[in-house]
Phi, psi and omega in degrees: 000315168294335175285359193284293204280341194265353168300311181289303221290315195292335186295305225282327167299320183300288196318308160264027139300280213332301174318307160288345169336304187292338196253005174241347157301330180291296157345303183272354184266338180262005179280296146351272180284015155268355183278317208264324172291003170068020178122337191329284291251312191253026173288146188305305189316311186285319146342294197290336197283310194298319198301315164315293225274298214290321181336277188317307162324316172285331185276322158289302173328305173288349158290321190288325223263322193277358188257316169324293178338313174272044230344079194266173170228113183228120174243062166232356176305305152345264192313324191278352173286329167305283164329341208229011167260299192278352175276321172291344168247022151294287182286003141310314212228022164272328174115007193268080221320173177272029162252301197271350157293328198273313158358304192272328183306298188328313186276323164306316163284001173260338186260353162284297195294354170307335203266296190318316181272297166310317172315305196297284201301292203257340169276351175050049184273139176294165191270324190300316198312297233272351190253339104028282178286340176280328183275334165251028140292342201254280199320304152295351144317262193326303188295008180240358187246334209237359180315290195269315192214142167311162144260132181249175170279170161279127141018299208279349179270346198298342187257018182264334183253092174235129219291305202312019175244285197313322186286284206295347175266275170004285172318300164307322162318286202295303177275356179285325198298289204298320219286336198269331200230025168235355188240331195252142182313316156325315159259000137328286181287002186268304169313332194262006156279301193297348123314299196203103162273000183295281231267003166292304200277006184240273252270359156135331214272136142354059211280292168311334145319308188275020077005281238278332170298305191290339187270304160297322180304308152340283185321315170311297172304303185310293217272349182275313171309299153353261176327335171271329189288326176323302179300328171270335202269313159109341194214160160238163167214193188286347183220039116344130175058009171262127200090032182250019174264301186291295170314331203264341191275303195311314171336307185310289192341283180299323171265026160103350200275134190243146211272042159244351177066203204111176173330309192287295160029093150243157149297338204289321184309315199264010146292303195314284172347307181307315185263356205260318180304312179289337189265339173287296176345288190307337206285328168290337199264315187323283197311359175115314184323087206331151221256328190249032174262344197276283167003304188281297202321301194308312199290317183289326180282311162306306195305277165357287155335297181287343191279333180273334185278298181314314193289312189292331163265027140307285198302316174267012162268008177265348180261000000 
């Protein structure tokens, strides 16, 4: 009995460290570097550059968050965010309205992950494979309509991206995202197949639905970002949406989420996550540091990062 009790006290404390990781890693980055950038780092200008940058990011993550969860892998985002900018500024500039442009976004990023998810679920294709080939299909679209020219948007829509639209989809993203998967049976059961789908699928739950579902929410993230970045970018071209795969994994990654999925899974880590990826990113470049030097820093830092997430969900299922 006693050895009972002195198990539970050491674990618990390890536990809520674990928990604050992301949030005194967001701490020290903005501590550091407002230190070494001499004030840049937290200036309104830049700020505002970061908010910019995070926006898609922070809106894809929490989507993203439902396929990790079960443990899936999706490295399509980059290309279907492209595809899906370019079929919306096609029907832009057809003249359509901005209900059925954002339509169109929407819907292009549900029939690619329809290909992304049904490969995976029912085609039983590993998610790396499969979602691999959905990005460089989406990429060869784009390097082939975007080969000789941008797609641009019409003028008039520039004035739709603005935070009173934007800040308030967001807010609604991010907590309609918590309310579903920290609250709702669904996300209940989309974590407990990525513990253990043998004991998901005997305790009653849908395994493969609830797959196939956490790839529409996601799909859903994927195609609302599309549109608004259409709107700040004004245009597409062939490398539209590229690295933006590496950002949404480091995002996961850095805020604690672990790409093997389970139980443990929160949204709030792929928020965090979101903003702790954009602001280093940015915080290196404020500070001199090469634009494609930043590139390597993230890849030593991701690896470094999984390699500490696997030993640690090593160690606790070994404890």
């Amino acid at each position: 009995m006693e050895v009972k009790m002195k198990t539970t006290g050491s674990v618990q404390p390890r536990i809520s460290l674990q928990k604050l990781i992301p949030v005194i890693g967001l701490v020290l980055i903005v501590v550091v570097f407002e230190i070494v950038s001499r004030g840049r780092l937290l200036a309104i200008r830049n700020l505002r550059n970061i908010l910019i940058q995070s926006y898609p990011v922070i809106i894809i993550s929490v989507g993203a968050v439902f396929v990790f969860a079960h443990g899936g892998m999706d490295l399509s985002y980059g290309g279907v965010l492209g595809v899906s900018m370019y079929t919306a500024a096609a029907a832009s500039a057809f003249g359509w309205p901005l209900s059925v442009v954002f339509g169109i976004s929407l819907l292009t990023a549900v029939l690619w992950y329809v290909v992304n998810g049904g490969v995976t679920i029912f085609g039983n294709v590993p998610s790396f494979i499969a979602s691999l080939s959905v990005l460089y299909m989406c990429r060869g679209i784009l390097n082939t309509v975007c080969a000789h020219e941008r797609k641009n948007i019409p003028p008039a829509l520039f004035a739709y991206d603005n935070w009173a639209v934007k800040l308030p989809v967001l807010i609604a993203v991010v907590f309609l995202a918590w309310l579903i998967f920290e609250k709702t049976g669904f996300g209940k059961g989309d974590r407990a197949a990525g513990g253990n789908a043998y004991a998901a699928l005997q305790s009653g739950i849908k395994v493969n639905f609830v797959k196939f579902a956490g790839y529409m929410v996601s799909a859903v993230t994927v195609g609302i970002a599309a549109f608004f970045s259409l709107l700040r970018a004004g245009s597409v071209t062939t490398s539209t949406g590229q690295g933006l795969e590496m950002n949404i994994i480091t995002a996961l990654v850095l805020g604690g989420v672990s790409l093997s999925g389970g139980t443990k899974t929160k949204m709030i880590n792929a928020v965090l996550g979101a903003v702790m990826v954009i602001l280093l990113r940015n915080a290196l470049i404020v500070t001199g540091v090469n634009e494609r030097i930043v590139e390597g820093i993230q890849g030593v830092a991701l690896l470094l990062l999984v390699f500490l997430t696997y030993s640690r969900d090593k160690n606790s299922l070994l404890t």
